[in-house]
C-alpha positions as CSV (number, residue, x, y, z in Angstrom):
1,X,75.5,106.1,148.2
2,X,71.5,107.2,147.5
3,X,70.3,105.8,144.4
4,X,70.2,109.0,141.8
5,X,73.7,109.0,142.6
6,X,74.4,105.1,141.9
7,X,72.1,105.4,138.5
8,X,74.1,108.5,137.3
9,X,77.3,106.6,138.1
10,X,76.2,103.4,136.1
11,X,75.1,105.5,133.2
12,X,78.2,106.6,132.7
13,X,79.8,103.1,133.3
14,X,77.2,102.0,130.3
15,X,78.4,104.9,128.6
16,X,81.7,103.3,128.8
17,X,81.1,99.9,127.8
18,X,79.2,101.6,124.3
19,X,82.9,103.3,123.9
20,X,84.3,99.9,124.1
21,X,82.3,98.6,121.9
22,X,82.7,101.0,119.4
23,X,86.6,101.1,119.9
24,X,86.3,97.1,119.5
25,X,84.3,97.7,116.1
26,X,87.2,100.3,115.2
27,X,89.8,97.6,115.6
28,X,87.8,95.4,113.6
29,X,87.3,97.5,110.4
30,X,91.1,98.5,111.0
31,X,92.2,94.5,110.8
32,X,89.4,94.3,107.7
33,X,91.3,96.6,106.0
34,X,94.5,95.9,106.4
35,X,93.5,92.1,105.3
36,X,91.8,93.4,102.4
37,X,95.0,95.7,101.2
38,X,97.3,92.5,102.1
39,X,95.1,90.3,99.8
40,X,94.9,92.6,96.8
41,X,98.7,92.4,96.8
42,X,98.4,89.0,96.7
43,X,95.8,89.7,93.6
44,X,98.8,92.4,91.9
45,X,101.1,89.7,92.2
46,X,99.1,86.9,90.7
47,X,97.9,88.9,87.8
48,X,101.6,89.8,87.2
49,X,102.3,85.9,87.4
50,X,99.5,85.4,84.8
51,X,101.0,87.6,82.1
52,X,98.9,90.5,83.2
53,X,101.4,93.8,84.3
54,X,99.8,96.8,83.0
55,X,96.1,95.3,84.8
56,X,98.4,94.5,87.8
57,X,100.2,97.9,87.9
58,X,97.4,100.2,87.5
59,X,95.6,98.3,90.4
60,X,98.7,98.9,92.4
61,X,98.4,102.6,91.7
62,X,94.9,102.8,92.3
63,X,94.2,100.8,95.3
64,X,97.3,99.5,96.8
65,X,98.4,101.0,99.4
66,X,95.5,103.9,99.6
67,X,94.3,105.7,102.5
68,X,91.1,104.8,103.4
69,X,90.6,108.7,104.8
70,X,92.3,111.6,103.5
71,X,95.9,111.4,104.9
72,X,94.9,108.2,106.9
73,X,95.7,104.5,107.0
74,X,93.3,102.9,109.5
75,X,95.8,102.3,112.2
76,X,96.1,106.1,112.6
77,X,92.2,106.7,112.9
78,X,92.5,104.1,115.8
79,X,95.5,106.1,117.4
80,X,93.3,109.2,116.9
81,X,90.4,107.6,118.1
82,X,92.6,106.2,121.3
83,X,93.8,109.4,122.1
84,X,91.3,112.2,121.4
85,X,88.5,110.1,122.9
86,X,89.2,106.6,124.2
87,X,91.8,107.8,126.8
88,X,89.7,110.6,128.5
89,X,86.7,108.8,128.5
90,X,88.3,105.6,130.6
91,X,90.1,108.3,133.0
92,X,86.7,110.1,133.1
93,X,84.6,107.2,133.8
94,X,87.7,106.1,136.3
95,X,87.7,109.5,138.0
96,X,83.7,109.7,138.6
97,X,84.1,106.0,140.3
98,X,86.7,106.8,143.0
99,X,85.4,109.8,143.5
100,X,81.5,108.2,144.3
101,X,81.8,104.2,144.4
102,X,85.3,104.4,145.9
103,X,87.1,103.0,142.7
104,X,84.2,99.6,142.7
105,X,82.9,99.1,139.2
106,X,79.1,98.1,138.1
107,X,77.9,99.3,141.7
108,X,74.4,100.1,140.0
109,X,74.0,96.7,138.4
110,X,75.2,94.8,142.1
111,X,72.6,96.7,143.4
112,X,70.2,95.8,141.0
113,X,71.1,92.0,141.5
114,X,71.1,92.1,145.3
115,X,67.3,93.8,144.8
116,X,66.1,91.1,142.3
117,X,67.6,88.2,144.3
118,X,65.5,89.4,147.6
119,X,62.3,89.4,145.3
120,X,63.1,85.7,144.4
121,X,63.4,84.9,148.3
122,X,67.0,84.5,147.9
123,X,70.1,85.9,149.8
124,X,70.7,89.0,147.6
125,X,74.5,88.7,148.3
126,X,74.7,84.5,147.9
127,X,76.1,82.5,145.8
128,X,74.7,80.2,144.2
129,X,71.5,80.6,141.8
């Protein structure tokens, strides 16, 4: 494979692993969330326990419970998110690789290490350090 061709295909394999991330950071402010909502409960029910109801109830009604976009909990952005974007960018990025590096992965980076271990004198496909 000629080398525009193996930087366009790691782009996109860079491309992928910045989707990753973000999915990762996703999950994360879904779990954040969620804990948050699950200890605010626990805050409803111990105000309720201390002889405070009415502070407890209107908490419940304001905050318990509440989407955190319109219409949304957090586990439904992340389906979205999966679905409308996640998906088709993995069977994109998936598609592109068979198609030029015959399914291998990180082609552009092996290449990379192979060049920079000859510089050092060293066997650019080795073991070893």
């Amino acid at each position: 494979m000629d080398e525009a061709t193996s930087e366009a295909v790691g782009k996109l394999s860079e491309a992928l692993e910045w989707v990753e991330r973000a999915r990762g950071a996703l999950y994360e402010f879904h779990q954040l969330s969620g804990h948050a909502d699950k200890t605010l409960g626990e805050a409803i029910d111990a105000l309720t326990a201390a002889g405070h109801p009415r502070a407890a109830a209107q908490l419940r009604r304001e905050l318990h419970g509440r989407n955190v976009l319109a219409g949304r909990w957090t586990f439904q952005i992340v389906e979205e998110y999966d679905e409308l974007y996640y998906r088709p960018f993995v069977d994109a990025d998936e598609r592109i690789r068979i198609r030029f590096t015959g399914g291998r992965r990180h082609v552009h980076e092996a290449r990379m290490k192979a060049a920079e271990r000859e510089d050092a004198g060293r066997d650019p496909w080795g073991l070893g350090a």
